[in-house]
C-alpha positions in Angstrom: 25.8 2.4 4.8 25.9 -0.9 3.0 23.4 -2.0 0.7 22.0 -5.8 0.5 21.8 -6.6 -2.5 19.9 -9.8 -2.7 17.1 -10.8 -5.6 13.6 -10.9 -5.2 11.3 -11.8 -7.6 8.3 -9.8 -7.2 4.5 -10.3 -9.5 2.2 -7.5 -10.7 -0.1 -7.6 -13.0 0.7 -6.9 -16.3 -0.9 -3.5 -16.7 0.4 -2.3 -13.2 3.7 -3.7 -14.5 3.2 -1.6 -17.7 2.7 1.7 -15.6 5.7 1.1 -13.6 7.3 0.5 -16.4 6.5 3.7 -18.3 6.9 5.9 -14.9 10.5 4.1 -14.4 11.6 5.4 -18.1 9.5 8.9 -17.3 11.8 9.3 -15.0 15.0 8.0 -16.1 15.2 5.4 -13.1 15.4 1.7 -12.6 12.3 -0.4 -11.8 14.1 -1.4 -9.0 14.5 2.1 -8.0 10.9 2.9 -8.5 9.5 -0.1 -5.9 11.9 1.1 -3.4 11.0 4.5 -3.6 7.5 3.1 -3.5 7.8 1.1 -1.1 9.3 4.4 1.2 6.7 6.2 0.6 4.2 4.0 1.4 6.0 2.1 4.6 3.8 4.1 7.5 0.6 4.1 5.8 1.0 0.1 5.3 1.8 0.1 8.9 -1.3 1.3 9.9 -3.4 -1.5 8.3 -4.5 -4.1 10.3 -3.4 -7.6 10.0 -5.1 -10.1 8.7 -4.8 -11.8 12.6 -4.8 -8.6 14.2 -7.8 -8.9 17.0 -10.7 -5.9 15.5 -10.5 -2.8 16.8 -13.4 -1.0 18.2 -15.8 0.6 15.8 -15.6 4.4 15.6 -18.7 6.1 17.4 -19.4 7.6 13.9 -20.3 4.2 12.5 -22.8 3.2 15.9 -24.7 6.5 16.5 -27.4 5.4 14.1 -26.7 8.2 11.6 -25.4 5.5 9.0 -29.1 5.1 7.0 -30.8 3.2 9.3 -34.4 4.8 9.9 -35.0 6.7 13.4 -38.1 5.2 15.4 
């Protein structure tokens, strides 16, 4: 399977940068390596969030049955 192996640059915060960093060497990888495997990992769940002009989805019955501190009459 052949790899593409174009450049990105990417931005993070300095501290999250730092972590990465220090996980990357913990590990004996590249950052590069790290993102990707990050980025594997969290794919589906990233899937799964809506859109920022995705239409809203119905709200769960759990949040309309009242039981969310609002007072019973």
């Amino acid at each position: 399977m052949p790899t593409d192996k174009r450049k990105q640059s990417l931005y993070f915060p300095e501290d999250m940068l730092q972590e990465m960093g220090d996980e990357a060497k913990r590990q004996d990888r590249s950052l590069s390596w790290l993102v990707q495997q990050a980025w594997r990992i969290a794919r589906e769940k990233l899937s799964r969030t809506p859109g920022i002009n995705d239409p809203p989805s119905a709200p769960s019955p759990a949040a309309t049955d009242g039981s969310q501190g609002t007072p019973s009459t």
